[in-house]
C-alpha positions as CSV (number, residue, x, y, z in Angstrom):
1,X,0.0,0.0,0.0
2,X,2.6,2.8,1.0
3,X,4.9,1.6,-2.0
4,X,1.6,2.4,-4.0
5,X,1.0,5.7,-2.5
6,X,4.7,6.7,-2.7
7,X,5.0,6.4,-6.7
8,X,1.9,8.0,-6.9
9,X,3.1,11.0,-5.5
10,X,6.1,10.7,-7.3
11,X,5.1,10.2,-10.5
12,X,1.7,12.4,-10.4
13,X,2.7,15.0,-7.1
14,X,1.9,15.1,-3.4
15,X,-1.9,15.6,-4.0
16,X,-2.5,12.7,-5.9
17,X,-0.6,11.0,-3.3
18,X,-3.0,12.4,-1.2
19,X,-6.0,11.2,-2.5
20,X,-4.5,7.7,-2.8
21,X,-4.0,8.0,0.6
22,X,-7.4,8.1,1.6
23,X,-8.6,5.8,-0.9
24,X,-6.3,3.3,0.6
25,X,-7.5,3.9,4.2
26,X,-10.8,3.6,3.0
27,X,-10.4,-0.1,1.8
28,X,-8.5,-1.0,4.6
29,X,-10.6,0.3,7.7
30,X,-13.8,-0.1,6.2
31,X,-14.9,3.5,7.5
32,X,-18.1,5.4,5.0
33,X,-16.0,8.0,4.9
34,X,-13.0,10.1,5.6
35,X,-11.5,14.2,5.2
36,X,-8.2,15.1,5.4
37,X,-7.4,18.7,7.1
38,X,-4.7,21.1,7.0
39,X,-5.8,23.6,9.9
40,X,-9.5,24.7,9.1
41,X,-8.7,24.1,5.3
42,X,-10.5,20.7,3.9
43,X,-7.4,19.1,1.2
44,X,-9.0,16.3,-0.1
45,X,-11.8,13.5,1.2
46,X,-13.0,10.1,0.6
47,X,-16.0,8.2,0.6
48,X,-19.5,9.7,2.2
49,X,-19.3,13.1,2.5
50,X,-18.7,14.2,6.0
51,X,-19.9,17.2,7.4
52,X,-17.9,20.5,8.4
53,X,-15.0,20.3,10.4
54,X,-17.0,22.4,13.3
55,X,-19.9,19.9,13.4
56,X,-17.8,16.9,14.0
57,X,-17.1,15.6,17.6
58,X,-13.6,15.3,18.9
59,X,-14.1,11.7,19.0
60,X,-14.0,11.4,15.2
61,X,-10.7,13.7,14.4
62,X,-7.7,12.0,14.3
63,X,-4.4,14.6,15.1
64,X,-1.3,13.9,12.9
65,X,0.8,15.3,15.4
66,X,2.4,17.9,13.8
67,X,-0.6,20.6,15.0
68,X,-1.5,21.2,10.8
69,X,-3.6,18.0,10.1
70,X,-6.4,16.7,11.4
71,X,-8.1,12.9,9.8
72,X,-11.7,13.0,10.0
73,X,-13.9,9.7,10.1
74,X,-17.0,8.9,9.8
75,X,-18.9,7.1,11.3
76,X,-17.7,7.9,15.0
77,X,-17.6,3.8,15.3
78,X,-14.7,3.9,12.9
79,X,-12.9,6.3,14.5
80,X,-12.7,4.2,17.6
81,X,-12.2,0.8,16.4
82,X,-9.4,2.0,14.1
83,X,-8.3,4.6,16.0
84,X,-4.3,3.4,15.8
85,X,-4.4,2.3,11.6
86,X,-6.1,6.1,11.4
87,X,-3.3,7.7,13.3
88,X,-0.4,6.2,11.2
89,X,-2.8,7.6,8.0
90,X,-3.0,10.7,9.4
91,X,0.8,10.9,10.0
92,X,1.8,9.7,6.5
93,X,-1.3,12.1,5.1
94,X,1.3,14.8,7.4
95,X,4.4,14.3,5.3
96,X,2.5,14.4,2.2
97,X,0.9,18.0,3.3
98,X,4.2,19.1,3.9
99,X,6.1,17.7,0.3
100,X,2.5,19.3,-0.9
101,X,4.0,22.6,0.4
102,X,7.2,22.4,-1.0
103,X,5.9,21.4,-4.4
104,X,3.3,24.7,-3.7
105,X,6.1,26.7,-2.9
106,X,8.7,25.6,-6.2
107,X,5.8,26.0,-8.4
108,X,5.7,29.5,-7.5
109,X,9.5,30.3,-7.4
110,X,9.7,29.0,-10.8
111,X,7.0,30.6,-12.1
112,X,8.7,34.3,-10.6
113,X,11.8,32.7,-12.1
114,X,10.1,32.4,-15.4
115,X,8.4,35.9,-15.1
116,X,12.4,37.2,-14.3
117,X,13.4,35.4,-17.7
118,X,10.8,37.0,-19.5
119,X,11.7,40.6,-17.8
120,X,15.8,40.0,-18.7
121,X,14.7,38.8,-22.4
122,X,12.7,42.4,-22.8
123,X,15.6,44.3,-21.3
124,X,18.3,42.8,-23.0
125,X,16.6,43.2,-26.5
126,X,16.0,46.7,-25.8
127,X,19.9,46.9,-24.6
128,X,20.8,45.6,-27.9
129,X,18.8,48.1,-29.8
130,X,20.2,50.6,-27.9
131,X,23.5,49.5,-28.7
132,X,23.2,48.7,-32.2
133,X,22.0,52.3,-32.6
134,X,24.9,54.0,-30.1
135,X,27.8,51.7,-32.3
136,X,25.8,53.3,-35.7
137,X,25.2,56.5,-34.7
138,X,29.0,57.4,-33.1
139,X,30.3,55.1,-35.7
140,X,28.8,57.5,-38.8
141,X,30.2,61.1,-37.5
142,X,34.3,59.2,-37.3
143,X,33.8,58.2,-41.0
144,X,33.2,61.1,-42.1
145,X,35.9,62.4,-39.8
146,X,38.4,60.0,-41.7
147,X,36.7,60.4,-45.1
148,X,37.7,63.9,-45.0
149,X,41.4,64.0,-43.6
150,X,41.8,60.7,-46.8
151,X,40.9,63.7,-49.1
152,X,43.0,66.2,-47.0
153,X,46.0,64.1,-47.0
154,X,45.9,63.4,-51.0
155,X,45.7,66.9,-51.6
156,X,42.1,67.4,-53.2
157,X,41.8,70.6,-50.8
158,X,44.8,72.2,-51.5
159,X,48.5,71.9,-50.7
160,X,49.2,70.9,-47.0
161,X,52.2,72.3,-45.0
162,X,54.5,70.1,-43.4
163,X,52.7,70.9,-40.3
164,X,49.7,70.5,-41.5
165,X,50.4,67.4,-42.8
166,X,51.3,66.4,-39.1
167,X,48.2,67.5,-37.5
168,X,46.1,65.4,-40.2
169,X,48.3,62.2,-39.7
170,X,47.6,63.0,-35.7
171,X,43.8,63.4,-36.5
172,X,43.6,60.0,-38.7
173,X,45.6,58.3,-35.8
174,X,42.9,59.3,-33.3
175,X,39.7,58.4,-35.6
176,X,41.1,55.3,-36.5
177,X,41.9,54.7,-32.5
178,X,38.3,56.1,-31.7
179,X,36.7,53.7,-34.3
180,X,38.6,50.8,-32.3
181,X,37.3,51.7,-29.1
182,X,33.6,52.0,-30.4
183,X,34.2,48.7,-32.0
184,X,35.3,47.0,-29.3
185,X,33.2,48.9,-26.4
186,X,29.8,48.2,-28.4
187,X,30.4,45.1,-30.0
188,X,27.8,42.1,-29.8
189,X,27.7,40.5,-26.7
190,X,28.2,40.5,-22.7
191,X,30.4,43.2,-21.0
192,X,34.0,41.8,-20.7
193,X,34.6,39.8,-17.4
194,X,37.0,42.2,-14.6
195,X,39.8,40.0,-13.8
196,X,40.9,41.9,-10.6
197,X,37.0,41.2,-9.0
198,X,37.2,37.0,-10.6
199,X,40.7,36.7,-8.4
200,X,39.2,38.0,-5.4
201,X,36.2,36.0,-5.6
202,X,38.6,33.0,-6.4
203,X,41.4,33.7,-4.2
204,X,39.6,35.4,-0.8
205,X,38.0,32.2,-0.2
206,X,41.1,30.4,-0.5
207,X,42.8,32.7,1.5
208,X,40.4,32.2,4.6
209,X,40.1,28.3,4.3
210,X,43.9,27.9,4.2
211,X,44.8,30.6,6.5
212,X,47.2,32.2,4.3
213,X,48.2,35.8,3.4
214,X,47.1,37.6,0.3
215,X,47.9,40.5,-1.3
216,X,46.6,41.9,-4.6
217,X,48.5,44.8,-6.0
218,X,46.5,46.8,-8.7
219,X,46.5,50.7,-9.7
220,X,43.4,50.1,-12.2
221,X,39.8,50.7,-11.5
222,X,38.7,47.5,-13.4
223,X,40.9,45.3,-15.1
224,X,38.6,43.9,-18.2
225,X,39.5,41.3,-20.2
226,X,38.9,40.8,-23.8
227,X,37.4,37.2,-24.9
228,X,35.2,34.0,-24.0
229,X,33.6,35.0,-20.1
230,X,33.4,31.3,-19.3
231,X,37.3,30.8,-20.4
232,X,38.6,33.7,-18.2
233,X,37.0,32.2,-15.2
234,X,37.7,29.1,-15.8
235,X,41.4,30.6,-16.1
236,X,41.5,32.3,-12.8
237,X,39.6,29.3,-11.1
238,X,42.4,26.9,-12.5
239,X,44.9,29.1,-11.2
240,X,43.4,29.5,-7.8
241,X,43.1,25.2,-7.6
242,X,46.8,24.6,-8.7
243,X,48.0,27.7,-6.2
244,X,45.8,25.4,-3.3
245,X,48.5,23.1,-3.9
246,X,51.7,24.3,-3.6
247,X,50.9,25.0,0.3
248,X,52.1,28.3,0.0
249,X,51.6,30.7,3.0
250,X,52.0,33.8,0.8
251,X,50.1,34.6,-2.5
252,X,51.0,37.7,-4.0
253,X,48.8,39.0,-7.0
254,X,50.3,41.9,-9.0
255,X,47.9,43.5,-12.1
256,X,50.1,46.1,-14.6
257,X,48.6,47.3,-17.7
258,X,51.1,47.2,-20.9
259,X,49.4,50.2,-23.0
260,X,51.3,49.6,-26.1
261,X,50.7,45.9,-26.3
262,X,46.9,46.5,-25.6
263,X,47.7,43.5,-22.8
264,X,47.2,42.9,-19.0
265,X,50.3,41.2,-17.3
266,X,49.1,39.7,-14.4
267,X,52.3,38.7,-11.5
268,X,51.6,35.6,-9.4
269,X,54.4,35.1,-6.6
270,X,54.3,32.7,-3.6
271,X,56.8,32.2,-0.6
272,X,57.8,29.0,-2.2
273,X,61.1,28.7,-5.0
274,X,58.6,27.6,-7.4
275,X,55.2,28.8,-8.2
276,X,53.5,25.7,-9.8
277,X,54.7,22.3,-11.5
278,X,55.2,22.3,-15.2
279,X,52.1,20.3,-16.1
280,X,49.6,22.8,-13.8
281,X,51.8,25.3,-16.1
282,X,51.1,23.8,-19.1
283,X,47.6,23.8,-18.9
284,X,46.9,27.2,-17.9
285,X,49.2,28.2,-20.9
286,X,47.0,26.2,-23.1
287,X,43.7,28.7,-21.9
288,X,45.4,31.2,-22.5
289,X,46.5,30.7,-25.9
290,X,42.8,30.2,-26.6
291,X,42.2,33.7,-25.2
292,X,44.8,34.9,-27.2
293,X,47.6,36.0,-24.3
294,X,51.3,34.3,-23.2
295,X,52.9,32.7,-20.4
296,X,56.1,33.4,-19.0
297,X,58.5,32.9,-15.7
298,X,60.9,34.9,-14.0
299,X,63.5,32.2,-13.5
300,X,66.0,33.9,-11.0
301,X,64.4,35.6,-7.2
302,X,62.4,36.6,-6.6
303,X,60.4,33.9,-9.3
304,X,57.4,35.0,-10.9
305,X,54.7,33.5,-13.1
306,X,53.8,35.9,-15.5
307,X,50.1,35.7,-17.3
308,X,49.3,38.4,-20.7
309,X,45.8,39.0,-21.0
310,X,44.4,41.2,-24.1
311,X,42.8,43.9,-22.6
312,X,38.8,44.5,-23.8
313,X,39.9,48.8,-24.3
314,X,42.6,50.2,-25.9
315,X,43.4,52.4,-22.8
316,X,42.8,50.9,-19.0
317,X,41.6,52.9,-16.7
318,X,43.3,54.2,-13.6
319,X,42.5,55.4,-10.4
C-alpha cells in the first residue's frame, strides 16, 4: 500500500498522493467515509461526504501530530475501532501535506523565475537596440571624420604644409583609435569579465580556508578582459586550484597594464622557490592561448609566473 502511494506522489505529485492515501485507508478500515485537514482548510476526502470540520465531535478527528492536520472519520464507530491504523494515516497524510508545500512553494518560485526570464529577455533586446543604434550612430560622424582627412592628405583641398600634414596624420591616428574603441566597447555581446573582481572572488575564499596571506597589487579601476567569459573564469579558477596546492603561506597577485601591447600582465608570486609544476603550467598556458595572451616565468628571485591577458579597451583605466 505505502509503496503504491509513494509512486503516486512521485510520478503524479503530493496531491495525488493524497487522495491515494485516503482511498487506501478507505479499503482498509472499512470507515463510509473520511477528510483530510490542514488547519481549518478541507485538502481532499474520501468516501461519504462528512460534514464541516466544526460539526464533527472530537471523538472522530484523528491529530497527525504535527498541529497542521487533522483525519476526519465517519462514522464515530470507525474512529474508535481503528483509531491506531487512522493515526499512522493521518501521520503519513502529514508528510505528504508538507512535500504538498514544498511542491506549492517551487511552483511559485519557478513561475517568478520564469516571469524574471521574460523581464531580462525584454531588457536585453531593448539593450541591444540601444547598442546597435549607439555603435551606428558614433560610428557615422568618425567616418566622415576619416573620409575627409583621406581627401585632405591626398591633396584634393589644397597643398598641406608640413605641419599640417602632421596634424592630419595626428587626426587620422585618433579616428582610426576612436573607431577601435567604439568597435570593441559596443560590440555584440556581454560586457567583458574584470579580472581583478574574478581573483578576489577565487582567491579570498582560498585565503580564509587555508589561512594564508594575500595581497593583490592593482592601480586600475577594473581590469577587463577581452574574450570568451566562461574561459577567463575558468582561467582564474584553474589558477586559484593549482595555487591550493603548492601549500604556500603567501600569495602575491600583481595586475600592470602594458598600453602599447593593448595587454594585461598579471604577476603571481608565492613564498615557495617555485610557483607551480610544469604540467599545472602547461595547462593554464594552453587557456590562454585560446584567449589569445602568453605565459612566462621569471627564472631567477624573486620567481614569478607571468600571465598576458588582451585587454577588452585600448586604454585601461586608472584610479
Amino acid at each position: 500500500m505505502l509503496a503504491a502511494v509513494a509512486e503516486r506522489s512521485l510520478t503524479d505529485g503530493a496531491r495525488a498522493g493524497l487522495d491515494a492515501l485516503l482511498n487506501e485507508a478507505l479499503r482498509l478500515t472499512g470507515v463510509a467515509g473520511l477528510a483530510l485537514h490542514e488547519g481549518r482548510a478541507r485538502v481532499t476526502e474520501a468516501g461519504l461526504r462528512l460534514p464541516p470540520l466544526s460539526r464533527l465531535r472530537a471523538t472522530q478527528l484523528i491529530p497527525a501530530g504535527d498541529g497542521r492536520t487533522l483525519l476526519a472519520v465517519l462514522p464515530e464507530r470507525g474512529a474508535l475501532e481503528q483509531r491506531e491504523v487512522l493515526v499512522r494515516f493521518a501521520r503519513l497524510a502529514g508528510t505528504l501535506l508538507a512535500a504538498r508545500r514544498r511542491e506549492a512553494a517551487l511552483q511559485q518560485r519557478q513561475a517568478a523565475l520564469c516571469r524574471e526570464v521574460q523581464r531580462q529577455r525584454r531588457e536585453l533586446a531593448y539593450r541591444e537596440g540601444n547598442r546597435s543604434r549607439a555603435s551606428h550612430d558614433l560610428r557615422t560622424p568618425v567616418l566622415v571624420i576619416q573620409g575627409y582627412l583621406d581627401m585632405m592628405n591626398k591633396g584634393l583641398t589644397g597643398e598641406l604644409t608640413p605641419a599640417m600634414k602632421r596634424y592630419v596624420e595626428r587626426m587620422q591616428s585618433a579616428t582610426q583609435d576612436m573607431a577601435v574603441l567604439i568597435s570593441r566597447q559596443l560590440a555584440r555581446g556581454g560586457a567583458p569579465e574584470d579580472l581583478r573582481s574574478l581573483l578576489l572572488e577565487a582567491f579570498e575564499p582560498l585565503a580564509r580556508s587555508r589561512k594564508l596571506t594575500l595581497n593583490v597589487e592593482c592601480s586600475a579601476k577594473s581590469v577587463p578582459v577581452r574574450g570568451n567569459s566562461n574561459m577567463v573564469e575558468q582561467l582564474v579558477r584553474l589558477l586559484a586550484r593549482d595555487l591550493a596546492t603548492t601549500r604556500a603561506r603567501v600569495v602575491n597577485l600583481r595586475i600592470e597594464a602594458q598600453e602599447h601591447l593593448g595587454m594585461w600582465r598579471l604577476g603571481v608570486s608565492t613564498d615557495k622557490p617555485r610557483v607551480l609544476q610544469s604540467r599545472q603550467m602547461d595547462r593554464l598556458e594552453q587557456l590562454l592561448h585560446r584567449l589569445g595572451g602568453t605565459l612566462s616565468i621569471q627564472d631567477e628571485p624573486p620567481f614569478e609566473l607571468r600571465l598576458h591577458l588582451p585587454a577588452a579597451i585600448s586604454a585601461p583605466a586608472r584610479r
